[in-house]
Biopython code that builds the backbone (N, CA, C, O; Angstrom):
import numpy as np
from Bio.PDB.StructureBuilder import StructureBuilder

atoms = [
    (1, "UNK", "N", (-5.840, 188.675, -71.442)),
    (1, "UNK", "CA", (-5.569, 187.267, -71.604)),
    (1, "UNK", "C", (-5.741, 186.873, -73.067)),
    (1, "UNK", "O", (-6.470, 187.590, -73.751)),
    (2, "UNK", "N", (-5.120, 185.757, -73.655)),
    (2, "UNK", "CA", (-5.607, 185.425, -74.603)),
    (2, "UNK", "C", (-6.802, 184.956, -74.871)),
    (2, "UNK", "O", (-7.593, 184.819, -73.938)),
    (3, "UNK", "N", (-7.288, 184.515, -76.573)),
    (3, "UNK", "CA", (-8.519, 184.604, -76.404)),
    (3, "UNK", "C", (-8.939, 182.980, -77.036)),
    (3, "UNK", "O", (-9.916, 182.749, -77.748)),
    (4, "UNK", "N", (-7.809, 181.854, -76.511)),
    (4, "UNK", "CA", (-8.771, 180.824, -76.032)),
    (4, "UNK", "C", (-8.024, 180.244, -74.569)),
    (4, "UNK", "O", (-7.504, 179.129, -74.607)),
    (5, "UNK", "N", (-8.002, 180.857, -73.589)),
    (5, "UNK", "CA", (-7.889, 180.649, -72.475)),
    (5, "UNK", "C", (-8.733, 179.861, -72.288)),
    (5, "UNK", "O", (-8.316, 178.905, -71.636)),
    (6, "UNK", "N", (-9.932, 179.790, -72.603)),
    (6, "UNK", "CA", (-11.187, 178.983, -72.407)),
    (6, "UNK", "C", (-10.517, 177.417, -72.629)),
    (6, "UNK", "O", (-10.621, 176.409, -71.930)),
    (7, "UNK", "N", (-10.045, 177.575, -73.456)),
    (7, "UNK", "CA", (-9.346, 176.112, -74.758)),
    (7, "UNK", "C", (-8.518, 175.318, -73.406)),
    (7, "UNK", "O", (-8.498, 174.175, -72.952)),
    (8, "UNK", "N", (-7.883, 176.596, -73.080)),
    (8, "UNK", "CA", (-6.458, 175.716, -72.534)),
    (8, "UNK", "C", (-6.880, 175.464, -71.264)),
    (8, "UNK", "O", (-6.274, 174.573, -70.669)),
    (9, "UNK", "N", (-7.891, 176.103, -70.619)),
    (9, "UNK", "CA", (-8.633, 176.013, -69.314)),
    (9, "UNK", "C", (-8.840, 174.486, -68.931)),
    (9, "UNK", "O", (-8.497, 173.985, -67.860)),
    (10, "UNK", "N", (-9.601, 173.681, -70.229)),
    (10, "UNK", "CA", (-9.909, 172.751, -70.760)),
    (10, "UNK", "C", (-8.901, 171.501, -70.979)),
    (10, "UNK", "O", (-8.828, 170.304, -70.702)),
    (11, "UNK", "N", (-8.214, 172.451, -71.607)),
    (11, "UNK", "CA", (-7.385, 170.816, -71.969)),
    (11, "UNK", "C", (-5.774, 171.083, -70.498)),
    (11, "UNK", "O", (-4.553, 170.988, -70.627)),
    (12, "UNK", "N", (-6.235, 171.258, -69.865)),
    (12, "UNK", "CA", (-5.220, 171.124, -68.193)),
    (12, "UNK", "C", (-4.868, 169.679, -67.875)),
    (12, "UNK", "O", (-5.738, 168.825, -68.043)),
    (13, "UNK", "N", (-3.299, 169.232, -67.293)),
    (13, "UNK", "CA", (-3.139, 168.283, -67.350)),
    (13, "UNK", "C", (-2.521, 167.772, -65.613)),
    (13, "UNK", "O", (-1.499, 168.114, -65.018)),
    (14, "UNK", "N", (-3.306, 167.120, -65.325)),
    (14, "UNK", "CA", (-2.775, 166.707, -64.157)),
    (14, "UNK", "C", (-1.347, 166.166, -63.590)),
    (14, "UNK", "O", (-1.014, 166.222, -62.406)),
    (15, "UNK", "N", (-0.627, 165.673, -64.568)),
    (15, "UNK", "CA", (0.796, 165.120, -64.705)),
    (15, "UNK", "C", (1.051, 164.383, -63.025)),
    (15, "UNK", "O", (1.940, 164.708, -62.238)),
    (16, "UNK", "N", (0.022, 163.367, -62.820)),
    (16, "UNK", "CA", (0.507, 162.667, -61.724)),
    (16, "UNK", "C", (0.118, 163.429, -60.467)),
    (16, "UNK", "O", (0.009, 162.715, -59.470)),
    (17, "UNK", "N", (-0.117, 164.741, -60.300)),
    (17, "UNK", "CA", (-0.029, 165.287, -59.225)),
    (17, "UNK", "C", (-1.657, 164.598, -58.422)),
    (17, "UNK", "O", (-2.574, 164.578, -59.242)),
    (18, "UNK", "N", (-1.924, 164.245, -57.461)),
    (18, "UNK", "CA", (-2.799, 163.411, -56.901)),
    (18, "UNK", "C", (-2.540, 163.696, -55.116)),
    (18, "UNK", "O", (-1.560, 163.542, -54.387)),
    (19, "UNK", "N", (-3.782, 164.125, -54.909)),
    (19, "UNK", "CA", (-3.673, 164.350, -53.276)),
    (19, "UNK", "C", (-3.696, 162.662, -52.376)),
    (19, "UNK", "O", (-4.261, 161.640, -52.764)),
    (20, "UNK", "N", (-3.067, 162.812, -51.396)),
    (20, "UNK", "CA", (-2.947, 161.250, -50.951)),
    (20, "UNK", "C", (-4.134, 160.967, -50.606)),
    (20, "UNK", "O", (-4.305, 159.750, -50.540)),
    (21, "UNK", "N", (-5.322, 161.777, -50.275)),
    (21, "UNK", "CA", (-6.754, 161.220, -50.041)),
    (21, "UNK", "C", (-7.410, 161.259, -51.445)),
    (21, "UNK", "O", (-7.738, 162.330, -51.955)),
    (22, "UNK", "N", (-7.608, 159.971, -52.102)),
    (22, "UNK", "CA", (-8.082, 159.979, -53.655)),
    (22, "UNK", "C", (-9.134, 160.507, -53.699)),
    (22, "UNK", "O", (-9.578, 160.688, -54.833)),
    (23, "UNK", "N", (-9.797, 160.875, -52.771)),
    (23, "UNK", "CA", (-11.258, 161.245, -53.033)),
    (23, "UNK", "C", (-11.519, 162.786, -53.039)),
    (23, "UNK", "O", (-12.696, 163.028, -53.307)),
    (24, "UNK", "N", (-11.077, 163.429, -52.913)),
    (24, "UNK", "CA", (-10.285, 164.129, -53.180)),
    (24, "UNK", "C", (-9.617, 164.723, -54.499)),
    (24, "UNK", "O", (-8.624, 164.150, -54.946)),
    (25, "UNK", "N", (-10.053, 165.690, -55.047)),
    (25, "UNK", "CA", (-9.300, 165.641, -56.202)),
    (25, "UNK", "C", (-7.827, 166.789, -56.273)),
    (25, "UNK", "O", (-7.818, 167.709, -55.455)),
    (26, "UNK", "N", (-6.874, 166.687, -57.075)),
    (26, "UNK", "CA", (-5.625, 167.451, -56.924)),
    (26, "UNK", "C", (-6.310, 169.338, -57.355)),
    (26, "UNK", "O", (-7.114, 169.799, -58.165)),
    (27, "UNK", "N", (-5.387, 169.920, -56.234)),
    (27, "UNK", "CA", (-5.746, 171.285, -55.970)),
    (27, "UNK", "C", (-5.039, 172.173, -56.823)),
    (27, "UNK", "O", (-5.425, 173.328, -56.998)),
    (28, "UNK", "N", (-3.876, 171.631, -57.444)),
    (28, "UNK", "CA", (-3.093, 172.383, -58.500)),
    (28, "UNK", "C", (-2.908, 171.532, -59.388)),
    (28, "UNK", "O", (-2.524, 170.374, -59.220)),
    (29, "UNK", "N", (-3.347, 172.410, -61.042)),
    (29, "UNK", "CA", (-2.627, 171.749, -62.244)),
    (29, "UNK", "C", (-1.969, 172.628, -62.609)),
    (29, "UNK", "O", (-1.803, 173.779, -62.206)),
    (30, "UNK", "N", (-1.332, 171.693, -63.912)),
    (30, "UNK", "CA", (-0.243, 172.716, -64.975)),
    (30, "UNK", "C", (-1.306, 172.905, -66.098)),
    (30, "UNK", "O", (-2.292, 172.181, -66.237)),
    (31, "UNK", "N", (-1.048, 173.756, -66.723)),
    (31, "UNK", "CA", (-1.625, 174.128, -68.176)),
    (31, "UNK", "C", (-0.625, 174.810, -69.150)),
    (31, "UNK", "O", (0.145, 175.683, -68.746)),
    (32, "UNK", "N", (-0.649, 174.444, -70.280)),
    (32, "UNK", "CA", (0.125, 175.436, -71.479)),
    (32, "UNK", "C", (-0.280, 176.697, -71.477)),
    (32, "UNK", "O", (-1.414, 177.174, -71.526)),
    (33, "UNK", "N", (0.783, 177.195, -71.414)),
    (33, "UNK", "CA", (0.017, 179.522, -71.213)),
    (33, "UNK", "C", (0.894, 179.165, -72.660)),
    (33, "UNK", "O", (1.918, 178.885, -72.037)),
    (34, "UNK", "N", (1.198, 179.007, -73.737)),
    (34, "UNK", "CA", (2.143, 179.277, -74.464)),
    (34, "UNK", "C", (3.311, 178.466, -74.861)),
    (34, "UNK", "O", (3.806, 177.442, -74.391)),
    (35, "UNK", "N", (3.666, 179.384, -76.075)),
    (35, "UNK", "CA", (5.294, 178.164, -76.552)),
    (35, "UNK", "C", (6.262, 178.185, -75.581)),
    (35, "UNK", "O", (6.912, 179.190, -75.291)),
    (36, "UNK", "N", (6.389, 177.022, -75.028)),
    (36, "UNK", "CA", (7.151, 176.702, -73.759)),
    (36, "UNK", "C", (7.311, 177.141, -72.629)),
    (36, "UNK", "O", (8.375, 177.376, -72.057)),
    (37, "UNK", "N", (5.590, 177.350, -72.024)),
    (37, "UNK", "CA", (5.624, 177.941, -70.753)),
    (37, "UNK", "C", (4.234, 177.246, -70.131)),
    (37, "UNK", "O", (3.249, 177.073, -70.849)),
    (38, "UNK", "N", (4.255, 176.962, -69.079)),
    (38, "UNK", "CA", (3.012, 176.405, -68.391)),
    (38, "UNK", "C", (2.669, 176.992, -66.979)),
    (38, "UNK", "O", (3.539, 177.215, -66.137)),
    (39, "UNK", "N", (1.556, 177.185, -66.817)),
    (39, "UNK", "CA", (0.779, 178.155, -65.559)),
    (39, "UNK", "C", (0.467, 176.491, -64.725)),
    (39, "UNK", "O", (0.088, 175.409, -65.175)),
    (40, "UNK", "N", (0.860, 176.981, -63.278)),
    (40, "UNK", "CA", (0.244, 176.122, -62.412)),
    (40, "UNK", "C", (-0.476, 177.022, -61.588)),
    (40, "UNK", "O", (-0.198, 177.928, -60.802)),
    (41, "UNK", "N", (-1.735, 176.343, -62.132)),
    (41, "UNK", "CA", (-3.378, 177.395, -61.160)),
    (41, "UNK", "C", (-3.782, 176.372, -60.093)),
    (41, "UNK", "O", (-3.514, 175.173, -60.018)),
    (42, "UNK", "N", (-4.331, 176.981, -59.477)),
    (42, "UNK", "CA", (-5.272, 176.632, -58.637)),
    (42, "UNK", "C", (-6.759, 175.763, -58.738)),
    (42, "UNK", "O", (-7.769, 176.464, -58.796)),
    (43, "UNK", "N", (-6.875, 174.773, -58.753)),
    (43, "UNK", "CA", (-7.838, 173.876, -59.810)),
    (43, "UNK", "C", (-9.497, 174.789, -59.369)),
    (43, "UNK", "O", (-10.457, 174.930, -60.127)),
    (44, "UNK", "N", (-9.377, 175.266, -57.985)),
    (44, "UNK", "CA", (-10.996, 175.747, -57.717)),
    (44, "UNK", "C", (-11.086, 176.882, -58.336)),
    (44, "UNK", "O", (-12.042, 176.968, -59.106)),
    (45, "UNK", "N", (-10.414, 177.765, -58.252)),
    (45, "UNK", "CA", (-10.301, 179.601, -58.445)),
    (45, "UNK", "C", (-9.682, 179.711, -60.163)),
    (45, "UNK", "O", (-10.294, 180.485, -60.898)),
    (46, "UNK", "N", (-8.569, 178.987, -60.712)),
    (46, "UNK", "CA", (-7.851, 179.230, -61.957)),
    (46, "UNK", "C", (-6.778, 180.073, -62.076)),
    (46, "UNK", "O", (-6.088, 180.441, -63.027)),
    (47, "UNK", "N", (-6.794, 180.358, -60.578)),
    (47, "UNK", "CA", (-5.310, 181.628, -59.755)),
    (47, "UNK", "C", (-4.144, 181.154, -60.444)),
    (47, "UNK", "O", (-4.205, 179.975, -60.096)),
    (48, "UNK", "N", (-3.500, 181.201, -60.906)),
    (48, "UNK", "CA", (-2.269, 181.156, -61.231)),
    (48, "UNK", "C", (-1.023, 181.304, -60.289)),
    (48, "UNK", "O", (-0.419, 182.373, -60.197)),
    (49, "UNK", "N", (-0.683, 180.219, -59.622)),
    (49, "UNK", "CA", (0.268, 180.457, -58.362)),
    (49, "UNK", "C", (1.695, 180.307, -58.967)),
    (49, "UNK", "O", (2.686, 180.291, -58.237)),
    (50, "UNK", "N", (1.788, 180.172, -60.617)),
    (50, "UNK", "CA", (3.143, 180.185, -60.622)),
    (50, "UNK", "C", (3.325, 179.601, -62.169)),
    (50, "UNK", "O", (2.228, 179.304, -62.644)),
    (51, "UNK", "N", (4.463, 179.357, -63.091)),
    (51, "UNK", "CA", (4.644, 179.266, -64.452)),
    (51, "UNK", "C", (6.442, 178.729, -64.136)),
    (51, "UNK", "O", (7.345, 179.297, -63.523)),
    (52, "UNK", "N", (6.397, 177.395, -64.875)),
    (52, "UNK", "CA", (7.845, 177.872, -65.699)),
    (52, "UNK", "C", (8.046, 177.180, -67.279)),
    (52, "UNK", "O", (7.131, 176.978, -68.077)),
    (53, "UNK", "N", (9.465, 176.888, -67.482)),
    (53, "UNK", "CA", (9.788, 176.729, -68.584)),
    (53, "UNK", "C", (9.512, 175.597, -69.460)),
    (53, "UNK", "O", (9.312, 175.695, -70.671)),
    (54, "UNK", "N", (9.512, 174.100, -68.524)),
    (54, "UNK", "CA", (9.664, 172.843, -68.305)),
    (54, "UNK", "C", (8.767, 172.590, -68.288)),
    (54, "UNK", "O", (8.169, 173.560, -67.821)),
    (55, "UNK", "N", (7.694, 171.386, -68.629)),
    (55, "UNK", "CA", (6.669, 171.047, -68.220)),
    (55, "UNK", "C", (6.925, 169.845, -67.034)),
    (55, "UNK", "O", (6.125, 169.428, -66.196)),
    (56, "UNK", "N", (8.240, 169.475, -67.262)),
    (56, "UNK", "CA", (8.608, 168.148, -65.807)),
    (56, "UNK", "C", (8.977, 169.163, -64.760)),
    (56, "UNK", "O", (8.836, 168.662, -63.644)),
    (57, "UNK", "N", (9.518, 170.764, -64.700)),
    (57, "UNK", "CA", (9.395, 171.407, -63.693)),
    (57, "UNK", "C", (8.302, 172.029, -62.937)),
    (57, "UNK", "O", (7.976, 172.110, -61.753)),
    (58, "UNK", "N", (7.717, 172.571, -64.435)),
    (58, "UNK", "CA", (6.023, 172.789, -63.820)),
    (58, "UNK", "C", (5.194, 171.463, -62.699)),
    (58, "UNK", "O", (4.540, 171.548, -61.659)),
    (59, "UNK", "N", (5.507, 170.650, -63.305)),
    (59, "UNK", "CA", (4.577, 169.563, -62.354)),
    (59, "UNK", "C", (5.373, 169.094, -60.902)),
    (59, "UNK", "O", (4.731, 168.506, -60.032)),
    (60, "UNK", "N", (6.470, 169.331, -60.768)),
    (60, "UNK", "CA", (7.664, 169.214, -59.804)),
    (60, "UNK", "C", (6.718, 170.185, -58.847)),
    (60, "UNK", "O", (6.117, 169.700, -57.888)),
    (61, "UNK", "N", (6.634, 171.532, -59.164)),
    (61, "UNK", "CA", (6.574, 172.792, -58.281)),
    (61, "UNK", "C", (5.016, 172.498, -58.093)),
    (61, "UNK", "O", (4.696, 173.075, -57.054)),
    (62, "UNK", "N", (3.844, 171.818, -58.671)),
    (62, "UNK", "CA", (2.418, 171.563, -58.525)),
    (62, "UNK", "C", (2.582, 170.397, -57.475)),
    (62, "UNK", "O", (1.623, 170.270, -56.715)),
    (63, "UNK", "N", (3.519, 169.620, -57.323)),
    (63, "UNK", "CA", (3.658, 168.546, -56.420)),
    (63, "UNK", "C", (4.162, 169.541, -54.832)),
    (63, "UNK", "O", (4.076, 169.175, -53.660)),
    (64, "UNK", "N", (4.466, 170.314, -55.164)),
    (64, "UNK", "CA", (5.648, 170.775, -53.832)),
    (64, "UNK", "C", (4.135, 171.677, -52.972)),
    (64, "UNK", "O", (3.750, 171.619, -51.804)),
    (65, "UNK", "N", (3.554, 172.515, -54.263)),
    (65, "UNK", "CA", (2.344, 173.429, -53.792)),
    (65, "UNK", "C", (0.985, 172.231, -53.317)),
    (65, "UNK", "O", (0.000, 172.474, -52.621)),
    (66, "UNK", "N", (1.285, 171.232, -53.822)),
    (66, "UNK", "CA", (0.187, 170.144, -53.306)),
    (66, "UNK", "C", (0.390, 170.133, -51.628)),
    (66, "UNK", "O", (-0.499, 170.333, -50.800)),
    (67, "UNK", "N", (1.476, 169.911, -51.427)),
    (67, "UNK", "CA", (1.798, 169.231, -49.741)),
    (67, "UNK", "C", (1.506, 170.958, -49.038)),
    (67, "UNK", "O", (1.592, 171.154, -47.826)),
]
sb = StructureBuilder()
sb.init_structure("model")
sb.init_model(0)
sb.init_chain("A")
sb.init_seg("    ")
for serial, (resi, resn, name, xyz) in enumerate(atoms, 1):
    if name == "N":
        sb.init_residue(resn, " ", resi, " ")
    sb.init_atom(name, np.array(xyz, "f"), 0.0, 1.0, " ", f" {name:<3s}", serial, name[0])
structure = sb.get_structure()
């Protein structure tokens, strides 16, 4: 992995994605892996269930893995 994964661990962005019970917090974010690529992990584990090009697609596919 790179070596501030730590960094980007950190600065993860929710982009709206929100479980309909607010209390509750959202189970997948997006994060920057890189120049023009974003990892959508798993917010408990940091699993990586998936990456793309877009950051409005990345959060599309974190909404779809939400439901």
């Amino acid at each position: 992995m790179h070596e501030n994964t730590e960094f980007r661990r950190e600065a993860n962005t929710y982009c709206g994605v929100e479980s309909r019970n607010h209390t509750k917090p959202a189970r997948f974010v997006v994060i920057p892996a890189g120049i023009g690529f974003f990892h959508i992990t798993e917010y408990t584990t940091g699993r990586v269930k998936g990456f793309r090009r877009e950051h409005i697609d990345a959060c599309a596919l974190a909404r779809d893995l939400e439901r």
